[in-house]
C-alpha positions in Angstrom: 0.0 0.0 0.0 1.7 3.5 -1.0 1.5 6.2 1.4 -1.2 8.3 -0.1 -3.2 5.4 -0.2 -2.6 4.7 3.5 -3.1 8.7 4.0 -6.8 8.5 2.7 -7.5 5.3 4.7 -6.8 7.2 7.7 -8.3 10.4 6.5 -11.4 8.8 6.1 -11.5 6.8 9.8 -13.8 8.5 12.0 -11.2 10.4 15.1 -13.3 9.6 18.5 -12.6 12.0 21.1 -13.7 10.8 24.3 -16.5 12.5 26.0 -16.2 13.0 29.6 -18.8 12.9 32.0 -18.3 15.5 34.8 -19.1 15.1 37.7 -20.4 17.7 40.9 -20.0 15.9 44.3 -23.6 16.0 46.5 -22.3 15.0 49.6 -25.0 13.0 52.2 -25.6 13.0 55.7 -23.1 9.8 55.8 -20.6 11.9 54.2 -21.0 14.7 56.5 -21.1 12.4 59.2 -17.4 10.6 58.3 -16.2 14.4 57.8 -15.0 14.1 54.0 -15.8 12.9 50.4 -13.1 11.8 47.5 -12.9 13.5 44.8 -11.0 12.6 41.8 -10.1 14.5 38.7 -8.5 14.3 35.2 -6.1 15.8 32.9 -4.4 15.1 29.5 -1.1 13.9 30.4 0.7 15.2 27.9 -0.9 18.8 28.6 -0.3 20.4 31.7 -2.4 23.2 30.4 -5.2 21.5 29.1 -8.8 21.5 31.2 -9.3 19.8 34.4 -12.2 17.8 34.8 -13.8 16.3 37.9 -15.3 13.2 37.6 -16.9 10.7 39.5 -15.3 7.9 41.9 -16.9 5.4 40.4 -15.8 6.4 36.8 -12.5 6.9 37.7 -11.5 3.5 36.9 -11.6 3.7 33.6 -9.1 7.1 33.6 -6.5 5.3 36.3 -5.9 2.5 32.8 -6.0 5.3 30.4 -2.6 6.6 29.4 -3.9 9.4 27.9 -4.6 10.7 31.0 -3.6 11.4 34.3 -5.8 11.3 37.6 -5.7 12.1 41.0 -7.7 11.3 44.0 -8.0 14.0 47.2 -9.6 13.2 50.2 -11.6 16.4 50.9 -12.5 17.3 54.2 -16.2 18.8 54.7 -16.3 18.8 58.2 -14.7 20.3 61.2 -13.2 23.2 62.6 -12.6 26.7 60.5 -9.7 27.7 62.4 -6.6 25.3 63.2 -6.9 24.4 67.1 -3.8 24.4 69.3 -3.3 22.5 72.7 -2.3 24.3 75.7 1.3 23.3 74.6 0.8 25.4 71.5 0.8 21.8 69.0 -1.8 22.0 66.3 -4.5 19.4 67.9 -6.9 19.4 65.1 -5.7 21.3 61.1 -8.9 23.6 59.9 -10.5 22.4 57.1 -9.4 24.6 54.4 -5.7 23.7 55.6 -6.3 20.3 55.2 -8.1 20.5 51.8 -5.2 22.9 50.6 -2.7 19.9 51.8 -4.5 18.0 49.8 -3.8 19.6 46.8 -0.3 20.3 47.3 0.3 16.4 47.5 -1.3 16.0 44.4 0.5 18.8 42.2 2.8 17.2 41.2 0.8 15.2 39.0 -1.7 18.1 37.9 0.2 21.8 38.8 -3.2 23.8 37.9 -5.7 21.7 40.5 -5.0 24.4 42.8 -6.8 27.3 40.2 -9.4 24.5 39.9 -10.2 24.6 43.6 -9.9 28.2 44.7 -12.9 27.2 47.0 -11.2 25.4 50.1 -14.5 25.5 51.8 -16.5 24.0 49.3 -19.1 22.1 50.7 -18.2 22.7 53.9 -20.9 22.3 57.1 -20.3 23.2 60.2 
């Protein structure tokens, strides 16, 4: 087969995209309850600029074998305090939940740099 012939072979192929499902956590009484949800988002690996997409645990799966792209999983805190709490010794007894979600995304930046500009929110869906 020449290589123009191959070239319109390909031309002609259908290029699939894959569409993905996004997803916006509702967290339950259970959740609220156990203090945190997991969260897990995409990105193109090969794109450190391209969007970020949250999507949901259960579909994550399917991204964690996919080479195209890369995922991470935080474990975001929607319960507990607003401001860190000391001991009388002055060591941090219990980190405030924005602290602990920004953690969060610091361990994971590695992998996705822009998550942080995803998540300016560090109280999102927060209850006291």
């Amino acid at each position: 087969m020449s290589i123009v012939n191959r070239y319109k072979e390909l031309v002609k192929s259908p290029i699939r995209e894959e569409i993905i499902k996004t997803h916006i956590p509702s967290p339950t009484d259970n959740d609220y309850s156990r203090g945190f949800i997991k969260r897990c988002f995409i990105q193109k690996t090969n794109d450190k600029g391209s969007p970020i997409y949250e999507v949901s645990p259960s579909n994550s799966g399917k991204y964690k074998a996919n080479p195209l792209y890369t995922l991470v999983e935080l474990k975001w805190r929607i319960r507990g305090p607003k401001e860190t709490q000391y001991n009388k010794t002055g060591d941090i007894e219990n980190k405030s939940v924005s602290e602990s979600n920004r953690i969060a995304i610091k361990l994971v930046s590695h992998l996705i740099p822009n998550l942080k500009l995803y998540l300016p929110n560090l109280l999102q869906f927060y209850k006291s």
